[in-house]
C-alpha positions in Angstrom: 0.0 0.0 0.0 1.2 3.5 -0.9 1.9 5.5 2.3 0.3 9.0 1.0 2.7 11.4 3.8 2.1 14.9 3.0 5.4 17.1 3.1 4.9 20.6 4.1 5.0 22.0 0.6 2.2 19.3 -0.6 0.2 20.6 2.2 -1.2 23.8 0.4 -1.7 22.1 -2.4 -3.7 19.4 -0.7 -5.6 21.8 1.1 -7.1 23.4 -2.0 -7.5 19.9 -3.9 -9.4 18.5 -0.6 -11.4 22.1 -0.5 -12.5 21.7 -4.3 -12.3 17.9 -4.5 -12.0 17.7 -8.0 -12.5 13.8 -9.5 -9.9 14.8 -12.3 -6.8 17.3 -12.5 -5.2 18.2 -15.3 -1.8 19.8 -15.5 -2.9 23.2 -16.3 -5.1 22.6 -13.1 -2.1 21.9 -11.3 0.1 24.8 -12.2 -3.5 26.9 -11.2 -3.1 25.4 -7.2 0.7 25.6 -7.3 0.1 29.1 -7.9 -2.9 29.9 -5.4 -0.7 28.0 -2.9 2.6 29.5 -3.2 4.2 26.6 -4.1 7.5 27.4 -6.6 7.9 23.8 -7.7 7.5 22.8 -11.7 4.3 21.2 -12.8 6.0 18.0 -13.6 7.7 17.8 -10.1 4.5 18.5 -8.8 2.7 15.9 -10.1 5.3 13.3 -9.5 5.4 14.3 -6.0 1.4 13.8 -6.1 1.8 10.0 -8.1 5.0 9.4 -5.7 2.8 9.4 -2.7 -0.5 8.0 -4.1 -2.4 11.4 -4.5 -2.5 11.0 -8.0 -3.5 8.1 -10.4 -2.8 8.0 -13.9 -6.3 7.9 -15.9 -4.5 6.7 -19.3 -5.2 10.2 -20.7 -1.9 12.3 -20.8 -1.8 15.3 -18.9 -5.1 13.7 -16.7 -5.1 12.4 -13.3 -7.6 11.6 -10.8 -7.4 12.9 -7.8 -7.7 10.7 -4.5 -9.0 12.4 -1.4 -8.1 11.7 1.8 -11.3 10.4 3.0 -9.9 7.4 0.6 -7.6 5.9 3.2 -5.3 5.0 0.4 -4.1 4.9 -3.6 -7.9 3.8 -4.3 -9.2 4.8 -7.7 -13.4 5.9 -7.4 -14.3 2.8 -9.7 -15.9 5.0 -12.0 -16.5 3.1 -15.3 -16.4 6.3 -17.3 -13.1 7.6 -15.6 -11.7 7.5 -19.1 -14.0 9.1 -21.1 -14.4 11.7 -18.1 -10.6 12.3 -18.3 -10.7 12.7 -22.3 -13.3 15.4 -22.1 -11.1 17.1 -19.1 -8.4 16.9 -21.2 -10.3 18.6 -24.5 -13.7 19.5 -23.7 -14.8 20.4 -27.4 -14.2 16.2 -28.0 -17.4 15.5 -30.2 -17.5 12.3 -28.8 -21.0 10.6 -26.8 -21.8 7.6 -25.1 -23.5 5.5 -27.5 -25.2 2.0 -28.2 -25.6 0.1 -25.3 -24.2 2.4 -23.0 -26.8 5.3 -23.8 -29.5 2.8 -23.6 -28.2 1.5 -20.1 -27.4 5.5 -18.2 -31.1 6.8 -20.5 -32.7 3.9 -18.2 -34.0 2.0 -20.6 -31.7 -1.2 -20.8 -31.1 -3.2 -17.2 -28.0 -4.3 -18.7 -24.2 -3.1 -18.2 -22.5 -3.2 -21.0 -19.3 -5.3 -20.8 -17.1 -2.7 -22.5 -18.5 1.3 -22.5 -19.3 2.5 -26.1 -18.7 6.0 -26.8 -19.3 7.5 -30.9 -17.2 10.0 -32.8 -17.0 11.4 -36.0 -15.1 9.4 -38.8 -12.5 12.4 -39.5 -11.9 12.7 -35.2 -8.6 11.4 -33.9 -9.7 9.3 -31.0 -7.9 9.2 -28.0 -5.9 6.1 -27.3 -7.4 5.5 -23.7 -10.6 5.3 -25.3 -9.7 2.4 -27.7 -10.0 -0.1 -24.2 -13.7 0.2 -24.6 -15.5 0.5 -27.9 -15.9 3.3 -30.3 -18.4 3.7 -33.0 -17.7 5.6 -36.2 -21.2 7.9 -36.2 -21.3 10.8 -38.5 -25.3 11.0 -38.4 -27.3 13.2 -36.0 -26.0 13.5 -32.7 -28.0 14.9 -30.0 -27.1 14.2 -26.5 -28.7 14.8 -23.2 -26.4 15.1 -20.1 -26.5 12.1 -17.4 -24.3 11.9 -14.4 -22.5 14.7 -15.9 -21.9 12.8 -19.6 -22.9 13.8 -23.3 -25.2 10.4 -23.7 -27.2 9.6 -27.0 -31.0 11.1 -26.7 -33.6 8.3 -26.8 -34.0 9.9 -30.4 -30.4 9.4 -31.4 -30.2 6.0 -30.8 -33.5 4.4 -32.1 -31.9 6.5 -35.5 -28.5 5.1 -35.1 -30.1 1.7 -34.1 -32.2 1.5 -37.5 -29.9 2.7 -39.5 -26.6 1.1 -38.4 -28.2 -2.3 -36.6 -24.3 -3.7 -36.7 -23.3 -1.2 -33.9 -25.6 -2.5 -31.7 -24.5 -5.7 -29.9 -27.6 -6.5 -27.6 -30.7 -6.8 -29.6 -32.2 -9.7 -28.4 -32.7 -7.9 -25.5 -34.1 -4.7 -27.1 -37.4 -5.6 -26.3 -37.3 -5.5 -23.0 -37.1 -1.8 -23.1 -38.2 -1.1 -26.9 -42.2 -0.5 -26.0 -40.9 2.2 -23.3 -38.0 4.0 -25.9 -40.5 4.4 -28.9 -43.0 6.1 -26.8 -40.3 8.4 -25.0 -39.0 9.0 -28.5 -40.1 12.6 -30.0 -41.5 10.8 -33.6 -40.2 14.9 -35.3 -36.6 14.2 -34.2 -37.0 10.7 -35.3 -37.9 11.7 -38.9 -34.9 14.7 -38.6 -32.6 12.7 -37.7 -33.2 10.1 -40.8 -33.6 12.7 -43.5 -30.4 11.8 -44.2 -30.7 8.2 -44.3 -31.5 5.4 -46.8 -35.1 3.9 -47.3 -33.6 0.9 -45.6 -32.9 3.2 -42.5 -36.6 4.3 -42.6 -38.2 0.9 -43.0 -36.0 -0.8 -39.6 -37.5 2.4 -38.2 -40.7 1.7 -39.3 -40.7 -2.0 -38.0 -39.2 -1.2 -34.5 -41.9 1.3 -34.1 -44.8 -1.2 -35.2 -43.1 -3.9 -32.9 -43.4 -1.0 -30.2 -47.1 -1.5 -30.5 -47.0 2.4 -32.4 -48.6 0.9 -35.7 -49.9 4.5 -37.4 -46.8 6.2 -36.5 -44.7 3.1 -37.8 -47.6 3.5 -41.2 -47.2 7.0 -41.5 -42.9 7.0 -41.4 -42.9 4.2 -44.6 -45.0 6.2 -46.1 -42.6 8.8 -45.9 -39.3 7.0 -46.3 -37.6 7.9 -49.9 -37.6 5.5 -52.5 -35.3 2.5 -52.4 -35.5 -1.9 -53.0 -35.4 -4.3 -49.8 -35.4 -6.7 -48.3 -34.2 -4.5 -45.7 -31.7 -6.7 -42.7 -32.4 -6.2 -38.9 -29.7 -8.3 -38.0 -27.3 -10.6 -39.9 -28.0 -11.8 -42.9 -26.9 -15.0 -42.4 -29.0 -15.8 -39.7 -32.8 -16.9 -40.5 -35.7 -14.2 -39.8 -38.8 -13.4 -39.7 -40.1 -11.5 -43.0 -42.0 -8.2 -42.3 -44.4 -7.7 -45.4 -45.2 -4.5 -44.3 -41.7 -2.8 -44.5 -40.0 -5.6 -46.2 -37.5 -5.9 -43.5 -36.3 -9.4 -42.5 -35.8 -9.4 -38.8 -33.2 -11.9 -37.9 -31.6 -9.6 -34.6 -33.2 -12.2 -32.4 -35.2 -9.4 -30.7 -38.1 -10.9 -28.8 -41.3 -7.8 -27.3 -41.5 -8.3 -23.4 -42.9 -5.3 -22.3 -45.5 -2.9 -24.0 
């Protein structure tokens, strides 16, 4: 275990770090207490001191720690699954990046499942981050609207029902999408939905159209087909090497294994 001794000269800094008790710190944060503090030491010395005696953990984000109060007892990390993604947007806040898929299904309440890696989405032309690469990222350069949860830029319910019909890959849990489909559809704001696939393929439309009527919202799911531009199915929910059920009335074949358990 790390003994975490405070030296005279950490003191002031610890006493503004335990006063603000800030989850992350970044260098330029750093330098800011060294300076309210008094404290004539470099960044980089300061820091090591920090790490040396367990104040500090690396977050795998350069130039990003987390900060471990006192009332820790020890070198003990918060556990926050999102520590990484927290620490990217520390690090560059104007990072178009948002938890996606799963994960925005799970923090919107919808899914009762944790995913087993975090997904976050970012442009195609955005560098991403190399501590990010330990979960999974999703190229997504279609609507993005997010809504903030526990402090995070997560995927509106509208977002990902449009990113779940028209990229059905990205998602990894649809068998258990209808567990929480019935609820999403009717949270879903049915103008975003269509703003959000003007952009998109008839084949986009149609999986829209199907996970709506599956939602039990039949004229809306009517009414969007209607609307959908031109374009030749069968349209794939799933793989297409896997059997599925044929849907007439968007010709989508449904073969994500997604079985309606709540309406």
């Amino acid at each position: 275990m790390t003994v975490r001794n405070i030296t005279p000269t950490l003191a002031n800094v610890l006493e503004l770090l335990e006063l603000e008790q800030p989850q992350l710190v970044s260098s330029e944060d750093l330098a800011r207490y060294a300076r309210e503090a008094d404290v004539g030491w470099s960044t980089q010395l300061l820091v090591r001191r920090l790490r040396e005696r367990g104040w500090l953990l690396d977050t795998g984000v350069r130039g990003v720690w987390e900060f471990v109060p006192a009332a820790r007892a020890g070198a003990y990390g918060s556990g926050d699954r999102f520590s990484q993604i927290r620490a990217a947007l520390h690090r560059d806040p104007g990072l178009p990046l948002a938890i996606a898929s799963e994960s925005a299904a799970f923090l919107l309440g919808y899914s009762s499942r944790v995913p087993a890696k975090e997904v976050v989405a970012v442009p195609r032309d955005v560098s991403v981050p190399p501590a990010l690469r330990k979960g999974r990222v999703i190229r997504w350069d279609g609507p993005c609207k997010t809504a903030e949860v526990y402090g995070l830029p997560v995927w509106t319910v509208d977002t990902l029902l449009v990113a779940m019909s028209s990229r059905p890959s990205a998602y990894h849990d649809w068998p258990n999408v209808g567990e929480w489909l019935s609820v999403a559809a009717r949270d879903a704001n049915q103008d975003e939905l269509r703003r959000g696939l003007q952009t998109q393929r008839r084949a986009s439309w149609a999986r829209m159209a199907h996970l709506l009527w599956r939602a039990g919202l039949e004229e809306q799911a009517d009414q969007l087909i209607m609307d959908a531009p031109p374009g030749k199915g069968p349209f794939y929910l799933g793989r297409r090497q896997k059997d599925g059920a044929f849907d007439q009335r968007f010709d989508v074949i449904d073969s994500s294994g997604m079985e309606m358990t709540s309406w």
